[in-house]
N, C-alpha and C positions, 0 to 999 in steps of 0.2 A: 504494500500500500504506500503511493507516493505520499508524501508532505508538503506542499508548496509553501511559498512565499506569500503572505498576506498580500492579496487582492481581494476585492468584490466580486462577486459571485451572485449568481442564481443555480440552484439545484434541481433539475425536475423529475420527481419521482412517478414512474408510472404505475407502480405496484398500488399507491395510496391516490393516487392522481390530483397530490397537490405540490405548491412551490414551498421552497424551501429556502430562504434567501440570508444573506448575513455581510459583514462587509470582512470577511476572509475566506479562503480556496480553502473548500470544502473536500475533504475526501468520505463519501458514505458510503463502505463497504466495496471499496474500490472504482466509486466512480468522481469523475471530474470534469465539471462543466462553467468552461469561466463563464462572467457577464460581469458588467457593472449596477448593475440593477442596487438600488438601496432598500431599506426596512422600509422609510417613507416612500419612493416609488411604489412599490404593492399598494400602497393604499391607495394608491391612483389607479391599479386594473383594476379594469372593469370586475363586479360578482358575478363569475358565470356559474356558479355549486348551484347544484339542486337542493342543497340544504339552506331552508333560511333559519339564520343564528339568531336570536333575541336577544343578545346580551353578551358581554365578554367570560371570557375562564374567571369562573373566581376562583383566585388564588389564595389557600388556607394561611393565615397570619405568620406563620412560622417560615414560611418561604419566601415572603411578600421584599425580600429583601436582596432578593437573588430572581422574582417573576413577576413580570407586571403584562396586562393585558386589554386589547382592546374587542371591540366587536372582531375585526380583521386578523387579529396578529396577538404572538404571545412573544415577548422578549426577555431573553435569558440574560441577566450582567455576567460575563466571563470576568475572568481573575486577573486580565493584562490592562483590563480597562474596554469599555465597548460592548457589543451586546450578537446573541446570536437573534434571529428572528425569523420565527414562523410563520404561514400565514395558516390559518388556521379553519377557514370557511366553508374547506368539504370536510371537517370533524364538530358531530355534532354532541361530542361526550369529551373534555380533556380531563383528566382526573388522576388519583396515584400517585400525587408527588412525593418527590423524594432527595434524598440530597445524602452523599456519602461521608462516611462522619470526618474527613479531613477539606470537606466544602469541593473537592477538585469535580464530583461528578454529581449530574442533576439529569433526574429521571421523569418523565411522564409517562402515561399511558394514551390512547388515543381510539377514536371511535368516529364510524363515519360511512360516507355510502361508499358499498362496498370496500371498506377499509376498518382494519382494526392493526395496531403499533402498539410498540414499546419504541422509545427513544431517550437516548442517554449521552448529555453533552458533555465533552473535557473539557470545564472552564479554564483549563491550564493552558490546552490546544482546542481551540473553539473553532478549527478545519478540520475537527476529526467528531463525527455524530454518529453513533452506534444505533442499528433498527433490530432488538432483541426480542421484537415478539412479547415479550415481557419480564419484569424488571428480575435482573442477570442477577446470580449469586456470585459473591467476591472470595476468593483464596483467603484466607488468613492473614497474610501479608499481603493483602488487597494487588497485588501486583499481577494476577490473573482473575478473569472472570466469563461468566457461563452461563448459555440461557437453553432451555428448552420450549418451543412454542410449535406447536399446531393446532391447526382449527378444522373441521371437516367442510369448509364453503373454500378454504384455498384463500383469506385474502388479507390473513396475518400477513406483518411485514420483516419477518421471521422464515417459517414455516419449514425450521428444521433444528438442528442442532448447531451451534454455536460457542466458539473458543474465543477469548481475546485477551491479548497481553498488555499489559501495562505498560509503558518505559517514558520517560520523562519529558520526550516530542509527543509524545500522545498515545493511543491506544491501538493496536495494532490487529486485524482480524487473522489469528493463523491455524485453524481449524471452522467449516463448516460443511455440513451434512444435509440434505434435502430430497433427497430420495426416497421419499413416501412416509422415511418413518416407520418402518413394518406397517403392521397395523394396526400400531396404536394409538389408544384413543386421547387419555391425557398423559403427556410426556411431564416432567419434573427435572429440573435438579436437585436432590439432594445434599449433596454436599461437596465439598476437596478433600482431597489427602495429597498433603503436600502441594506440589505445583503440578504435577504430571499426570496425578489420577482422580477425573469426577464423577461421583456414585451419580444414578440418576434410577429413576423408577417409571415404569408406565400401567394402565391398566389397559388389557388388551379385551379388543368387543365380546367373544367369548365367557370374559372371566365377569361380563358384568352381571352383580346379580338380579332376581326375578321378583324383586319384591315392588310392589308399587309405591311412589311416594315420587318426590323431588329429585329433579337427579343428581343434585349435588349431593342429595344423603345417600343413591345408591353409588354413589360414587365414592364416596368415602369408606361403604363395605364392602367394597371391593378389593380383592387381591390384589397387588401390584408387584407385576415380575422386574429385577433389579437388574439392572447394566453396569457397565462403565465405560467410561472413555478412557485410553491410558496412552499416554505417550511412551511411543519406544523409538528409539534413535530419534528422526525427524519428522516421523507421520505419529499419526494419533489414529485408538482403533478401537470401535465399538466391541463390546463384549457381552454375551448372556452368561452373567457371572451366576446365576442358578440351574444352568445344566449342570450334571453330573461329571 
């Protein structure tokens, strides 16, 4: 994943089919698309979302310090000075914030037609936006981290397994998996061991049980067969650590 030299920038994602704009070279999971485009510019395109917004994200008081938001746009303060900014007009849910406990990483979640995100800014390196499906578990030495996400409509912005390394220019993607997933239904991370190995759990459609009720309850009594991811030499490699 490159790292460029701060310029302005516009990003356009087609997965979530919105813009993504800030005034530094953006790298989101290896893509790069210069423009000069500013925060204040978007406010000038035209709404073309089929979602009409009523109001801006409200942002919970504890955050309010680090997110601010308008009908259009939500702006992140990075740590160098300056801001990242979203536009926000095809997400009709922003919610889940978060912020890592040394301030460098701020997390949301996101909801929208045909689109559902996790996204996770380095205010350290605010060119470098992580799309985790949902929000990633941190190594212990928060220097690696890891998400599991899939949805059965296909339109997470995720929608597989995910590694990424920490290092002091920014966050680096060096593991991801997308290939269906097996068949399972809700993937997890569970936890690290060390830097090299992450436990992770799913429940596969088979195992779910037959009781009626909500399905987050039958989902919770449900089995879940354990995996892991483990790095050996330079590749990293799924495992069903409950075979025999």
């Amino acid at each position: 994943m490159a790292i460029g030299k701060p310029v302005g920038v516009v990003l356009a994602s087609l997965m979530v089919a919105n813009l993504f704009v800030s005034s530094a070279t953006f790298a989101m999971d290896n893509e790069n698309v210069p423009s000069s485009a500013t925060c204040e510019e978007v406010l000038k395109l035209p709404d073309e979302s089929e979602i009409q917004r009523e109001g801006p994200v409200i942002i919970p008081g504890e955050y309010r310090n680090i997110a601010s938001s308008t009908e259009s746009t939500i702006k992140i303060a990075v740590l160098g000075g300056g801001y990242s900014c979203f536009n926000i007009r095809d997400w009709s849910v922003v919610d889940q914030f978060w912020v890592s406990g040394d301030g460098r990483f701020f997390g949301f979640h996101t909801f929208g037609l045909e689109a559902d995100g996790h996204y996770v800014v380095d205010r350290l390196a605010p060119d470098i936006i992580l799309q985790t499906g949902v929000r990633p578990v941190f190594s212990d030495d928060a220097t690696m981290l890891a998400a599991a996400q899939k949805s059965g409509a296909g339109w997470g912005n995720l929608e597989g397994l995910g590694i990424w390394q920490v290092g002091p220019n920014g966050a680096e993607s060096v593991y991801k998996f997308t290939n269906g997933l097996l068949d399972g239904l809700v993937w997890r991370v569970d936890s690290w061991i060390g830097n090299n190995e992450v436990r992770l759990s799913v429940v596969h459609e088979l195992a779910l049980g037959e009781d009626a009720g909500p399905f987050e309850d039958i989902l919770a009594q449900s089995k879940r067969d354990n995996y892991r991811l483990i790095k050996r030499g330079a590749d990293w490699e799924l495992e069903d650590i409950d075979e025999p």
